[in-house]
N, C-alpha and C positions, 0 to 999 in steps of 0.2 A: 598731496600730489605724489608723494614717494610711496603711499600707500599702492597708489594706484596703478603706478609702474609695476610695482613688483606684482600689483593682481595681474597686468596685462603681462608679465613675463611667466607666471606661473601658467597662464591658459594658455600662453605660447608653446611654453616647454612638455602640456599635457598633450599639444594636437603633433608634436614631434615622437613625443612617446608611441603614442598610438602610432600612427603611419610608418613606425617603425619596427613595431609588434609584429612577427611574425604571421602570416597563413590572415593577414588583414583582419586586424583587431575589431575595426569599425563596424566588421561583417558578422562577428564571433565572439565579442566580448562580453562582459558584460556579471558577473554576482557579483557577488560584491560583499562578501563576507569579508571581516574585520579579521584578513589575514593578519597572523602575526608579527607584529613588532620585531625589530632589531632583539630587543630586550625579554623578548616574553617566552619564557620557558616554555616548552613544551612536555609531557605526560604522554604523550600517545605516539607507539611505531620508532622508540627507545625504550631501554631500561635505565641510560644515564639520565644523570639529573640536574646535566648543563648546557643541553641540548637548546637552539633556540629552532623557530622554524624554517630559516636562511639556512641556518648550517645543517638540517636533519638530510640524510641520505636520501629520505621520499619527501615527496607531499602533504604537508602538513598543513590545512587552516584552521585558524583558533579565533572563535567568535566570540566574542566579551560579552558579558552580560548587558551593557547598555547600546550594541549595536541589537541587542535580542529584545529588548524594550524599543528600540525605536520604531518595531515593525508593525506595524496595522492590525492583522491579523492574533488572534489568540490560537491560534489555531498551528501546534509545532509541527505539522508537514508543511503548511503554505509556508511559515518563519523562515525553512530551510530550504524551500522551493527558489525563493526570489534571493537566498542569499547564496545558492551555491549551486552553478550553472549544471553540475553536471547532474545533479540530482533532479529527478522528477515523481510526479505521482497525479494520477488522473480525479474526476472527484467522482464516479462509481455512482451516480443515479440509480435510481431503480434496479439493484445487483444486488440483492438479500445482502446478507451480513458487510459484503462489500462497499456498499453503503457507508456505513458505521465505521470499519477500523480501516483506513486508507493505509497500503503500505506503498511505502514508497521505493525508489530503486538508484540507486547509485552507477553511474558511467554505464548505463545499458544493460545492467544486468538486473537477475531476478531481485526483489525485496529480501528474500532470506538469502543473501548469498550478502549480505553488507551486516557487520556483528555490531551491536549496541552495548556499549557500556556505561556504569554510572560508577564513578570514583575509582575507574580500574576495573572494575567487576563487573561480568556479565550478566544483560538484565534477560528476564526471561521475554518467552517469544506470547504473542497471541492465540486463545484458543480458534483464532478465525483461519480455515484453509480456502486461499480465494478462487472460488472453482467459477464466478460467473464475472470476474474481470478478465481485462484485455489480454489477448496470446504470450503477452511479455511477463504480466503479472500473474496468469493461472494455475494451479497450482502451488502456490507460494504460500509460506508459512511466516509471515516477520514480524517483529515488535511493534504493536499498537504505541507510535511515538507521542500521539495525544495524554496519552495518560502522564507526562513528565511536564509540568508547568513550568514556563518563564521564570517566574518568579522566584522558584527555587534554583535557578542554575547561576553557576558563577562564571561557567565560559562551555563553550564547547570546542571540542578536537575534532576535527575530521580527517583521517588519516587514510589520501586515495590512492591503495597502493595495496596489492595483495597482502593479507599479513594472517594468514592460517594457520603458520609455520610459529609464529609467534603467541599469538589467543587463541587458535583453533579454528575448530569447524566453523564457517559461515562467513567469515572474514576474508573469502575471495576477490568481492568488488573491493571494501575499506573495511575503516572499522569509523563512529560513531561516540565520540566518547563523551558524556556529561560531566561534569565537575560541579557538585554542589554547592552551595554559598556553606562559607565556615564562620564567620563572621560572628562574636561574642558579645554583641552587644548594637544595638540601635535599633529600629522598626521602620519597615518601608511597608509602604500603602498606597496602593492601584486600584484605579476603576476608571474603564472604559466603557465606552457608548458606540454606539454604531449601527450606522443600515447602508443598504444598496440605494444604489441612485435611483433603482426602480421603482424603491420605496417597501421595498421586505427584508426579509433577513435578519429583523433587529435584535443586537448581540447585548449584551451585559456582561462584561466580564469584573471581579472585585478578589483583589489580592493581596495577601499581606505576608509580611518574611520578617521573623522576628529573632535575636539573636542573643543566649541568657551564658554568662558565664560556669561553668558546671565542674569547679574547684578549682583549678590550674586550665581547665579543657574549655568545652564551649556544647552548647546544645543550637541546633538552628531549625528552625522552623516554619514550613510553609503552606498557608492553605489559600485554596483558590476553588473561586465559584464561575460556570458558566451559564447563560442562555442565548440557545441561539437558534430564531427563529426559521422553519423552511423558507425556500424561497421556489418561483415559481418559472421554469424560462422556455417551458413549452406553449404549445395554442391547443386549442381542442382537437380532440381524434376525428376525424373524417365522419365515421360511423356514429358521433355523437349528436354530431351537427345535422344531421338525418333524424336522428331520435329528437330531436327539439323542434327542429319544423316540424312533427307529425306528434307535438306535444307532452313528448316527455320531459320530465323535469329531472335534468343530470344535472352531473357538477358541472361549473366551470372554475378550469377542466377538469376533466375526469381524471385525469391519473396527473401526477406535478412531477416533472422533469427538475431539481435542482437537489442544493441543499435538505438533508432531515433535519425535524425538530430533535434539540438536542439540549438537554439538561445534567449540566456535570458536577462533582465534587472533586477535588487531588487533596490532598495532605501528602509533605513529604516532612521527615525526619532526618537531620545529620550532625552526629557526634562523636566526641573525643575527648580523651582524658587523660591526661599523663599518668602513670602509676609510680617513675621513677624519670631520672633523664635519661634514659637508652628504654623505654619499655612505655608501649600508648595502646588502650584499648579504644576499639570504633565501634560504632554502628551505624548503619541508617535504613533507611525504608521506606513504603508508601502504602498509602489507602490511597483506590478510587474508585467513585462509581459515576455512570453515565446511563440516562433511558433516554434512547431516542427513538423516533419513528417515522415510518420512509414511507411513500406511496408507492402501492404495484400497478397491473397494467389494468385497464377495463375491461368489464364485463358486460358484453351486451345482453339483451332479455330476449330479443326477436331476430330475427331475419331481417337485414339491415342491405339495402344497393345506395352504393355510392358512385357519383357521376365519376367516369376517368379518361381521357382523351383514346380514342380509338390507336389500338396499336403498343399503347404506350405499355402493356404485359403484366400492369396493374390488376389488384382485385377489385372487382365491382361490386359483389356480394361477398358481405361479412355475415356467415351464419350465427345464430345465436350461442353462446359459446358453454353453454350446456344443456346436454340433450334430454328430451321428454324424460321424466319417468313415470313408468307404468305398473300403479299398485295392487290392481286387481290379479290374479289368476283364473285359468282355464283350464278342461282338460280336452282336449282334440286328440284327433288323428294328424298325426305328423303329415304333411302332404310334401316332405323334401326324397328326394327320391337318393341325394346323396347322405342321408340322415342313417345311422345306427337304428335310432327308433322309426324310421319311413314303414309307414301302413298302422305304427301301435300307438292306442291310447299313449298323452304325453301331456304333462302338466307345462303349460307355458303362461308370461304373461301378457292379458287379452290388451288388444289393443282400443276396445272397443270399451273397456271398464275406467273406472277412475285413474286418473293423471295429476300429478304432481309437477308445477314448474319452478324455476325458481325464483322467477317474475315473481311468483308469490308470496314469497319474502322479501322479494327487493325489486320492487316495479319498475323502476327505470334502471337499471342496469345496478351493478355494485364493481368497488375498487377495493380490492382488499388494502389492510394496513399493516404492516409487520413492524413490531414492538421488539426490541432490543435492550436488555436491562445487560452492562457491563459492568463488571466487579473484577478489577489489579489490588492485587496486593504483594507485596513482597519486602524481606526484612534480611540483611546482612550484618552478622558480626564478626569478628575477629581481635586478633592483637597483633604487635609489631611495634621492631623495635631494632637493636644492634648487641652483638654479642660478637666482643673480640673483633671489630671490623667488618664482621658479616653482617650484613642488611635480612633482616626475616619480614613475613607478612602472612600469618596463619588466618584462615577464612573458611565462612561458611555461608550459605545462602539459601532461602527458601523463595520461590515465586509462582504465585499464583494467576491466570487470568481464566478468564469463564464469561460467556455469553448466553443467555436463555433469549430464546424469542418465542413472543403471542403474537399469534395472528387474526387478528380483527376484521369481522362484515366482510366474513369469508363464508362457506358451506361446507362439506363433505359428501361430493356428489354421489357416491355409492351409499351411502343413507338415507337418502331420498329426503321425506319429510321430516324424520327424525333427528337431522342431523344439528348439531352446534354450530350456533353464529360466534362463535371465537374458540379458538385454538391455540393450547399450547403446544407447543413444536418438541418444545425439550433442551437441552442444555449443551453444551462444547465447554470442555473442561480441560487446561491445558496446565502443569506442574512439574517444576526443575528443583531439582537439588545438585548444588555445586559445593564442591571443597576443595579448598586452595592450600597448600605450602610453598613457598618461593623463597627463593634467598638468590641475594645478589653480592657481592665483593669485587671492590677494587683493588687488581695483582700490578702491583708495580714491578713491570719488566726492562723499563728500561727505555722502552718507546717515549712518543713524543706527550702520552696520557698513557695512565694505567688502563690495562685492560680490564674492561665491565664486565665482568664474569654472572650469569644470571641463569639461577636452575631452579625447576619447581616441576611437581605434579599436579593431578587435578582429576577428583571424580566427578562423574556428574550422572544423573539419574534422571528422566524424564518419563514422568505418565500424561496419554491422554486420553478420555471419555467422550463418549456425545452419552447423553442420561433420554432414557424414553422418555417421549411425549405422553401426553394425555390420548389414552382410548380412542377416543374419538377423529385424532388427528393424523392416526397413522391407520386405520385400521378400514377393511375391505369389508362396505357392508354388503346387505342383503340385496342391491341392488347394483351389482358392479356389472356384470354381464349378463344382460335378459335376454332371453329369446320370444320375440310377441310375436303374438299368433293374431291376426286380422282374418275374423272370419269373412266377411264382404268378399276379401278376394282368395281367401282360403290360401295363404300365403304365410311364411315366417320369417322374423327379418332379424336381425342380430343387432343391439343397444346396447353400448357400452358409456361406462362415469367412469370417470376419473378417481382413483382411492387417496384417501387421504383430504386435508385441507386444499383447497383449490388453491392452488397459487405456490407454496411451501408443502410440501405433506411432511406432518409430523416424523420423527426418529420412531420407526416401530425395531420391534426385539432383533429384524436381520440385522440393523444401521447399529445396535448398540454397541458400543464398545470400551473396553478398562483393558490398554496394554501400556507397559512401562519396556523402558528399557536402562542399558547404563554402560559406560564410557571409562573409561581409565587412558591417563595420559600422563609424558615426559615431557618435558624441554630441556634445551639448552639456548642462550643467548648470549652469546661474543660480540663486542664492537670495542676499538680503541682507534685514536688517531695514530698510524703506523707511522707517520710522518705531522710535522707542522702542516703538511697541504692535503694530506692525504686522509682520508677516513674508512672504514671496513668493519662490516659488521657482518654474523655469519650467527643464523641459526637453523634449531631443526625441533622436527616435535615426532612424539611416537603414538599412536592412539589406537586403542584396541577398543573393539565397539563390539556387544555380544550379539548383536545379529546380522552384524554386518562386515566381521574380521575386523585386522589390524591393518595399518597402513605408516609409512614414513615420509613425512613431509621436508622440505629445508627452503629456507631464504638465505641469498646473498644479500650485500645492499655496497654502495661504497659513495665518497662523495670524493670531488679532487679541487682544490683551491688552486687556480692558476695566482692570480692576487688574491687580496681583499673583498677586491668587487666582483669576481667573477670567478662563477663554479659550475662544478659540471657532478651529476649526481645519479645514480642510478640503480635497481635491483632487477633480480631474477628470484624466481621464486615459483613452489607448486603448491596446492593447495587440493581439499580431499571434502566435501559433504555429503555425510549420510542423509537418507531421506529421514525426515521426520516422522515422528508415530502419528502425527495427525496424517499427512502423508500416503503413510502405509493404512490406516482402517479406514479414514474419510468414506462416507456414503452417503450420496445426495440425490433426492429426486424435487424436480421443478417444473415449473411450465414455462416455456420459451415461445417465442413468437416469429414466424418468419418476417425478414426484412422485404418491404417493399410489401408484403400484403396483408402481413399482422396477424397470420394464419395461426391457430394456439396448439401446439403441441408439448408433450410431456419428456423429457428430457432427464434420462437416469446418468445419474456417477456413479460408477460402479467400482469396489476395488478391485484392484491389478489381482487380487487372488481368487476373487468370488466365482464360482462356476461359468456365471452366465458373461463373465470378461473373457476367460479364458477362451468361450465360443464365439469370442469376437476378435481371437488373436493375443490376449492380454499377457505375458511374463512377469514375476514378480519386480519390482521395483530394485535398485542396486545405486550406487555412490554414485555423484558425478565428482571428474578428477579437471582440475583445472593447471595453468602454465600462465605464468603471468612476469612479461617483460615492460620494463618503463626506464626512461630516461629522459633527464633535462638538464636545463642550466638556469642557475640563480646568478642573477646581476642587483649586486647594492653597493654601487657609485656610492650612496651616501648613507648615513641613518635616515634621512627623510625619504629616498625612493628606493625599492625595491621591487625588483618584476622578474618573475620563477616561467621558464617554458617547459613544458615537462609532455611526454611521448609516453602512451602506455599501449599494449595487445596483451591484450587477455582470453587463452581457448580453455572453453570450457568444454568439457567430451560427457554423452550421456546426462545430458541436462532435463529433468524434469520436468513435465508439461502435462497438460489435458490433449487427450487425442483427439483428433476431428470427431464430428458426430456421424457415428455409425444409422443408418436407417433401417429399421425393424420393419423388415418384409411379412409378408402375411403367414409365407413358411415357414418364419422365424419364433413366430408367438409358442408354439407348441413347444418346441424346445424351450423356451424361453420358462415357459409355464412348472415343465418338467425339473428346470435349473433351481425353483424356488422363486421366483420373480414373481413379487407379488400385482403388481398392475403389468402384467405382462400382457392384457386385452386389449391396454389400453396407452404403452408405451411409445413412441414415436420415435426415437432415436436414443443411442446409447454412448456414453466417451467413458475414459478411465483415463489414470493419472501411467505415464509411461518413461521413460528414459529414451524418447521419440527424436533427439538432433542433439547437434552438437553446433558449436557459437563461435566464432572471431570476431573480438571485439574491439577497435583500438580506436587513437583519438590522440587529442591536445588540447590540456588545460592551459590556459594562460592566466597571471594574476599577477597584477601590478597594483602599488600604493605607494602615492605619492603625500606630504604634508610639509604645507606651507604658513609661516605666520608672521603678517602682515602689522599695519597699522592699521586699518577696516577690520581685522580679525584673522582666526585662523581659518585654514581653507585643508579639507583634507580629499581625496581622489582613493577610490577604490577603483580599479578594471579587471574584471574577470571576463574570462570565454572558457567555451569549451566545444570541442568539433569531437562527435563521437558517430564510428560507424559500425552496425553491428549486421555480420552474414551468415546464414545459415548453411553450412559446409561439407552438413551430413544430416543424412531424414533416414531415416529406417522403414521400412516396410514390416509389413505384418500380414498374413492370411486366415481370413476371416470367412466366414460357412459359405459353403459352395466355393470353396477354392478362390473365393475373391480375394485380389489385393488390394491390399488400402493401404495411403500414407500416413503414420499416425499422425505428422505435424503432416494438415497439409498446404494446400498453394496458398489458402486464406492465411491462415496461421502464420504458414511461413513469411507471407507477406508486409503483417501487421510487427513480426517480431523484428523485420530488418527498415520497417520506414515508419512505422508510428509516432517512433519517440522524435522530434525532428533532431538533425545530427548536426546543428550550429546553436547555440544557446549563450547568454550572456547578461548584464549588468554591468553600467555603468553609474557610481554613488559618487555626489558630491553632498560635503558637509563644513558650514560656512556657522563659525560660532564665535560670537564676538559678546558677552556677559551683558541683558541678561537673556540673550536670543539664541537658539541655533535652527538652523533649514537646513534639512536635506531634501535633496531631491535625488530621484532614481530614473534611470532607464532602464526598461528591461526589455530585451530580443529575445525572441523564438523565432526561428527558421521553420522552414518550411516543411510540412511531412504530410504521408499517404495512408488513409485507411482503405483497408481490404475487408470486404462482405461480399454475400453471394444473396444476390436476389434472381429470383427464378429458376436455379442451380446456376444462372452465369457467374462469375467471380467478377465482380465489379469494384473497382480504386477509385477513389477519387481524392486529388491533390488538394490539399488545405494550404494558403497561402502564409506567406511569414507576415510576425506581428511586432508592433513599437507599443509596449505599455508603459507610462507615465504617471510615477508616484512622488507625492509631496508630502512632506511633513515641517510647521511651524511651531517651536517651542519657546516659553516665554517662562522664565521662573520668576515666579511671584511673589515669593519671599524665600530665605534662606534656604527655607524646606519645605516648599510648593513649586510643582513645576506644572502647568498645564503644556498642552500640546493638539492642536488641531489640523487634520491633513487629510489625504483623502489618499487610497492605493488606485488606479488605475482612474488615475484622473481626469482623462478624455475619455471614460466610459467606452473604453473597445472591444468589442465582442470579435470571435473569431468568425470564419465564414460560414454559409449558412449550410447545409446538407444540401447536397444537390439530384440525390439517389432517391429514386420510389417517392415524388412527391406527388400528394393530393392537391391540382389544383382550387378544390373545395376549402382547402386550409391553407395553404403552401407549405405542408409542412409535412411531417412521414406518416406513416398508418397508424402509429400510435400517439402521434401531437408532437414529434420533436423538432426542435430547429434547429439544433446546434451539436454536434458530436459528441460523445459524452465523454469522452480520453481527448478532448483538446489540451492542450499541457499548459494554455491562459488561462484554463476557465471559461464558463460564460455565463459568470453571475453580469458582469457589468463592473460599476464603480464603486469603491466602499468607503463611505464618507463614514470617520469616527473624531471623537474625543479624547483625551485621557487626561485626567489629574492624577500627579504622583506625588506623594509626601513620604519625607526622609526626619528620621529624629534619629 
């Protein structure tokens, strides 16, 4: 009975918490990451080494390796999705390589603007620059977080709080920090099972971390296997459901809106070894590799009308989506009166001779497939130790990532019949070299703590490639631009194909690229407690960048102890990112589809320096500078509850984006052609990457943890929120041929960048563990947010409502060193709303089969029921 009291005083004293949380918790709350303990040091956003996360000047949460086992998912962008509210990332459907490496994004800002480390040391970024995700994420270069398994990590730091000044470039949103397991002795062994409630998806994940003594040191080691099946959450295309009633045998469906097939490996490595007691040499590192593969859009073979309600501005005819080719030749008289050659002999191809479709290869339509083989690796060593009181840490790092994509039961429509059913595309090749010296000392002046004195430089060296494709996948056959002659009506008509792979075209000799660059840098780092109540901490970095000059960064930070329980905590701080070399040479050509009629056109990214950008207004690329203010207050009445409110605004200026899609007028081809533009016939719109707006970003994380232990058991409460609103403050213009003005970000863009993400997010964790049982159960909140597209050139929004997802997990240990665990994530199976824009009432769904938005920030797999047994020796 006295158990029971105290359970019903503890739910008592949780519904007092909340409703007493700030900006209404109930509304806003909600990750629920294994904020840190009273007790538990923190590594990340200090250089001291007594720091806990109550007393650090920022924001600090520290996720334990068994709140990072407890989650569903193998997958570390979801792990960190549902544990930390202000984080998001979309799942990138049918978006080439965006697909495959999901970057995520911290408090509203871009992916590469949040810095990743692992042991301290910054990990390298992904060869992928994301040119065909959401306005918030485009142009973004960030760290492929998949490649770092569960299994090898011993905690993670999140540190939300500008800190540039401190690590450098990229750490404008936070910083990310991994800690690997050190552990010299035992073996842990994972495997998990899993599918969607739909009945697809099904995962295998199998892990193990083993841990061998290595003299006085320790070696640890981790390797981990994944499978994980597509899943499918679109209906069929409008225009396919027409090809099946008139007998054609397509897929169903033709193209799969979800998850790609995915097949991965990780290995990770981490060591250490004393040499003496003041002197430790480390190392650690990783292998990964992953092939997955993603479905593109359909291909129809014919001339296709689909029924659509009068009025409704819908396409009714979807024409076949690659045009005759015509292999015969002729010689005529030109009969065009605005012709060079009008009145003379002229060799054209007859219209009247043999024809070439592509029906002929693929009779009911084709979907192409794009194959992605991804390879991480990277390897850090150093030493470190004490001399004379001074703290050192010498380092060095190499890292590698690289993606190749094949493209399968595709064509080369300027080849005509010659052309290859699969394509290599080519390769993104992304490489860092860092080297570190640091030294830190504590100056006993007399204060309330010696002051932490900490200074170190840092080179660093980055190259990146895309590697040419196979011949055939980039290259302009004999068939790119026909001019057919029709004797019958004595006429000439102009036929143009698409160059390259239909869907991706290959990296040809313009797109290739090998440019490095490299960085030299200072710091300094001060903090001491000036007082018992008081804390101050003051740094600055100097960074000279060879093709993008130098700059000087500084953070303040300070914290103030009114009591015990209650502080108040805050920084100022600027921050400086150079564009990347993926960045700077990126060069993309695709096929895109308008919204609402699924009309296909070819879609170039062109770099900010290439001629034919410069004709469309382009400037070369330049830093963006950011200003980043946050303040809060930590309350911890007790060791058992602690709750941090904390305020941040963060302006970023000259922020990096894809510009709107320019439209390639008919006057334009000619110059365009003259530029070097190889499918310049056949073009349809053009963007490039620009320094196009500027950002204000501010908000409020809330995070509370409460722990209770009862006679029924222990009882522990996580509450996170986070309220984030991001405006766009400044757009740039540009003049572009014919004296036209264009916005580079425009109304779309600008729109999806300030309401996509929704700006209330949350998690609420209970975990109730009494030997040999624990439950947790989760809630997680999404508020509510707006996408922006333009169907018919109108700009049309449409509001997606807020979501309540509900996750459980039951775990039962089985004996001393078996623990199973069965639970489900999103256990009412809630999908978000349906699209309501340009539907086919023939499907109810868009022109291309979709239901469901592909940047919803729940998802819309549905529910994912798994398993896992874990054994410990």
């Amino acid at each position: 009975m006295q158990g029971k009291r105290a359970a019903y005083r503890y739910y008592q004293g949780l519904i007092l918490l909340t409703l007493a949380a700030p900006g209404s918790v109930l509304a806003q709350t909600v990750p629920a990451a294994d904020e840190a303990d009273a007790k538990e040091i923190i590594v990340t956003g200090t250089r001291r080494v007594d720091r806990t996360a109550t007393e650090s000047s920022v924001p600090v949460d520290v996720l334990t390796a068994e709140a990072l086992k407890a989650q569903p998912s193998g997958d570390m962008n979801e792990i960190l999705k549902n544990l930390i509210p202000s984080l998001n990332v979309g799942r990138n459907s049918i978006r080439d390589g965006s697909a495959f490496i999901r970057q995520p994004n911290l408090r509203g800002l871009a992916p590469d603007e949040t810095l990743v480390l692992i042991n301290g040391k910054r990990f390298h970024k992904s060869a992928l620059v994301s040119l065909n995700a959401n306005s918030l994420f485009a142009a973004s270069q960030g760290v492929d977080l998949n490649q770092i398994p569960v299994a090898a990590i011993g905690r993670i730091d999140v540190l939300r709080d500008g800190a540039a000044a401190q690590y450098g470039s990229d750490a404008i949103a936070g910083v990310i920090n991994y800690t690997l397991k050190n552990n010299s002795k035992g073996v842990e062994l994972d495997a998990r099972v899993g599918k969607y409630g739909a009945g697809d998806g099904e995962e295998l994940q199998i892990a193990g971390n083993i841990g061998f003594p290595l003299g006085d040191g320790f070696i640890n080691l981790t390797a981990d296997y994944i499978t994980s099946a597509e899943t499918v959450r679109g209906t069929q295309r409008p225009n396919a459901v027409v090809l099946e009633s008139r007998g054609y045998n397509v897929e169903k469906p033709t193209q799969k809106y979800g998850n790609p097939n995915v097949e991965a490996f990780h290995l990770f490595a981490n060591a250490a070894v004393p040499l003496s007691d003041d002197v430790e040499l480390y190392a650690f590192g990783n292998y990964g590799r992953s092939d997955q593969s993603s479905s593109f859009f359909f291909r129809t073979p014919v001339d296709v009308t689909v029924p659509v309600p009068a009025g409704s501005g819908l396409q009714a005819t979807f024409g076949k989506s690659i045009a005759t080719t015509y292999l015969d030749t002729i010689t005529a008289i030109d009969p065009r009166t605005t012709s060079p050659t009008f009145g003379m002999p002229t060799t054209f191809f007859d219209f009247n001779g043999r024809k070439f479709e592509t029906s002929d290869i693929y009779p009911n339509g084709f979907t192409p497939i794009l194959h992605g083989k991804l390879v991480d690796y990277s390897g850090v060593g150093g030493i470190r130790g004490q001399i004379g009181g001074v703290n050192y840490d010498a380092s060095a790092s190499y890292g590698r990532n690289s993606i190749a994509y094949v493209l399968d039961r595709t064509v080369n429509p300027s080849l005509g019949p010659n052309t290859s059913l699969s394509h290599y595309i080519g390769q993104l090749v992304q490489q860092e070299w860092n080297y570190n010296l640091d030294f830190s000392y504590a100056l006993e002046v007399g204060l309330a703590s010696p002051v932490n004195i900490a200074v170190g430089g840092e080179h660093r060296r980055e190259n990146y490639q895309i590697r040419q494709g196979a011949n055939d996948s980039w290259m302009s056959g004999p068939y790119a631009v026909q001019e057919v002659y029709n004797a019958t009506t004595n006429s000439v008509s102009l036929v143009t194909h698409g160059v390259g792979a239909n869907g991706l075209p290959g990296y040809g000799p313009d797109s290739v690229s090998n440019a490095s660059r490299h960085s030299y840098a200072a710091y300094i780092d001060v903090e001491a407690d000036i007082t018992e109540k008081f804390t101050l901490g003051i740094a600055g970095r100097y960074e000279d960048f060879s093709d993008f000059g130098n700059t000087t960064i500084g953070k303040v930070s300070g914290r103030y102890a009114f009591t015990p329980a209650i502080a108040l905590r805050g920084a100022a701080s600027t921050g400086f990112k150079a564009p990347t070399p993926g960045q700077l040479f990126t060069r993309n050509v695709s096929t895109a589809f308008e919204v609402g009629t699924g009309v296909p056109y070819e879609l170039a990214l062109l770099r900010s320096t290439d001629a034919a950008a410069t004709y469309y207004g382009a400037v070369p690329l330049k830093p963006e500078k950011s200003t980043n203010f946050s303040g809060g207050v930590v309350f911890t009445p007790s060791s058992k509850l602690t709750l941090t409110v904390d305020y941040f605004n963060i302006e970023v200026k000259d922020r990096i984006g894809v510009t709107g899609q320019f439209a390639v007028r008919p006057v334009d081809r000619t110059a365009l052609r003259d530029l070097g533009v190889a499918n310049w016939a056949t073009i349809g719109r053009v963007r490039y990457m620009t320094n196009g707006f500027s950002t204000r970003t501010q908000g409020v994380d809330v995070v509370g943890t409460h722990t209770l232990s009862t006679d029924i058991g222990s009882f522990t409460t996580q509450l996170a929120g986070n309220w984030t609103q991001t405006k766009v403050i400044d757009r740039r213009n540009t003049v572009g041929p014919g004296n036209q003005s264009f916005a580079l970000i425009d109304d779309v863009g600008k729109g999806n960048i300030e309401n996509l993400i929704p700006k209330a997010r949350g998690t609420l964790t209970e975990t109730w563990s009494s030997d040999p049982w624990t439950v947790v159960g989760r809630m997680r909140y999404y508020g509510s947010y707006t996408h922006f597209t333009t169907i018919n050139s109108i700009i049309t929004p449409q509001k997606f409502g807020s979501e309540f997802l509900f996750d459980l997990g039951v775990s039962h240990t089985i004996t001393e060193h078996a623990t199973l665990t069965i639970g489900a994530e999103n256990i009412f199976d809630n999908y978000p709303d349906l699209e309501k824009r340009g539907i086919y009432p023939i499907t109810n769904s868009t022109a291309n089969g979709s239901l469901y938005l592909d940047d919803a920030p729940t998802g819309f797999n549905g529910a994912f029921i798994y398993a896992r047994l874990g054994v410990k020796f």
